[in-house]
N, C-alpha and C positions, 0 to 999 in steps of 0.2 A: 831405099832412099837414103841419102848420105846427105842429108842436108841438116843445121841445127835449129830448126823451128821448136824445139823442147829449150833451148836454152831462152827463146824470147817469155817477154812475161804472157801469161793468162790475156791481157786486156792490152791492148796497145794504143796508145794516142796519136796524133800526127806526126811528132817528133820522134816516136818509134818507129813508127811505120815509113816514117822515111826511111831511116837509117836501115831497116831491117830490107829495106825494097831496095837501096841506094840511090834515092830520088830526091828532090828536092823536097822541102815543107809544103810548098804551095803544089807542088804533082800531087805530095801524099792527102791535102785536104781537095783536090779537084778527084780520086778517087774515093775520098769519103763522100764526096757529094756526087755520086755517079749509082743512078739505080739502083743498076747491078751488082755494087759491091757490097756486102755483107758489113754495113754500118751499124751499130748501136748507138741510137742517139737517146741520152740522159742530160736534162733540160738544154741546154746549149754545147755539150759537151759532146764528140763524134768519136765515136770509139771503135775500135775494131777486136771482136774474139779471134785470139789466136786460131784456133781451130776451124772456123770460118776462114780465114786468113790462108790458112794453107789450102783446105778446101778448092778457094777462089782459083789459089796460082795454079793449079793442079788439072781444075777443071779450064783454065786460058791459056795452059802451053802445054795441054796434051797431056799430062802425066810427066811430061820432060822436065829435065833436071834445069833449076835455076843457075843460071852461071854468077861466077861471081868471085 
């Protein structure tokens, strides 16, 4: 895997997860609030574990490489 998910931080917020997904703010908080996604929510705050994070992509495009 050739991808750089070790350089994103531990915990990521909206604004990371945007940037890290190359999506909008509002894509990255409509998959924070999507079942499925591996949220951490600490009192108002949606967070996502890196490692969760890669997991997700991993297991929704097959083990296939992110483009980007």
């Amino acid at each position: 895997m050739n991808n750089n998910y070790e350089n994103l931080p531990a915990v990521l917020n909206a604004n990371q997860l945007a940037t890290a997904l190359g999506i909008s703010r509002a894509g990255a908080y409509q998959l924070l609030n999507t079942e499925s996604f591996p949220t951490l929510r600490i009192g108002k705050r949606l967070l996502v574990p890196r490692d969760k994070l890669v997991e997700w992509i991993e297991q929704n495009t097959g083990g296939g490489h992110v483009g980007g």
